[in-house]
N, C-alpha and C positions, 0 to 999 in steps of 0.2 A: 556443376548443376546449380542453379540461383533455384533459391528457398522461396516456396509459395505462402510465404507468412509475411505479416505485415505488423510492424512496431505499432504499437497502438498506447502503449506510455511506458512508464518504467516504475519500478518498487525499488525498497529499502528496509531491512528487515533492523528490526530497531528491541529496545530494551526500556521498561517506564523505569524511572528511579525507587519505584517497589519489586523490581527484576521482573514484571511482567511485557513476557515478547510478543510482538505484532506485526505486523507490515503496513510501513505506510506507502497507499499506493499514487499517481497519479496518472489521469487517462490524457489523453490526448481527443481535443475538441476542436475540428477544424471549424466550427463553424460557431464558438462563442467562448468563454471561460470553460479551461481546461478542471476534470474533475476529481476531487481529490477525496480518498477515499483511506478508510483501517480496517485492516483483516483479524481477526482476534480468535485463538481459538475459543471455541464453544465450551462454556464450563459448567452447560446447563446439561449435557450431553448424558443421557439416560439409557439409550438403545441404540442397535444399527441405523436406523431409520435417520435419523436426527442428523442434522449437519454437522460437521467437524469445525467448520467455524465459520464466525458470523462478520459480515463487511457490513460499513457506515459509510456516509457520506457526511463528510465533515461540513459544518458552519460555514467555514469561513474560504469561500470561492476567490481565488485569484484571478484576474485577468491573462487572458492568452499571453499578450507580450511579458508581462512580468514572470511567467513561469516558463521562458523562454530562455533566461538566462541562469546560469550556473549558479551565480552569487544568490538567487530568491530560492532556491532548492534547501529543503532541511538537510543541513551538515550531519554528518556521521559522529556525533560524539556519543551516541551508547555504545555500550560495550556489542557484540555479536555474538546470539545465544544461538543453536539450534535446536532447542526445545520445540517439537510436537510441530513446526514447521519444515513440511516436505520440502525444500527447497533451498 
């Protein structure tokens, strides 16, 4: 049975060199500069209500071909935490 889902970019769950983990995400833009985005959990988080964590859109927009290739992708050199990240 072929999956009615459709790839729409890819993530990387990452480490700051203060040990805080986030996901760095990138979407996929057929139709200009793909966009590149950070998932952080929410540290402001007070009640049920409130989001568990907060996405950015980063500055700094690559061009479609340039995030195209493997080599323009952020390499994996933080360590891999699962903290507070369902996934």
């Amino acid at each position: 049975m072929k999956s009615k889902m459709t790839q729409v970019g890819v993530a990387w769950k990452k480490t700051t060199q203060s040990d805080k983990t986030f996901v760095s995400i990138v979407l996929t833009n057929p139709m200009g500069p793909d966009i590149h985005l950070t998932m952080w959990t929410n540290s402001y988080k007070e009640k049920d209500g409130q989001p568990d964590y907060m996405i950015y859109k980063s500055a700094d927009e690559r061009p479609v071909a340039a995030t195209r290739s493997g080599d323009d992708f952020p390499t994996e050199s933080a360590k891999a935490v699962d903290d507070d990240i369902p996934f």
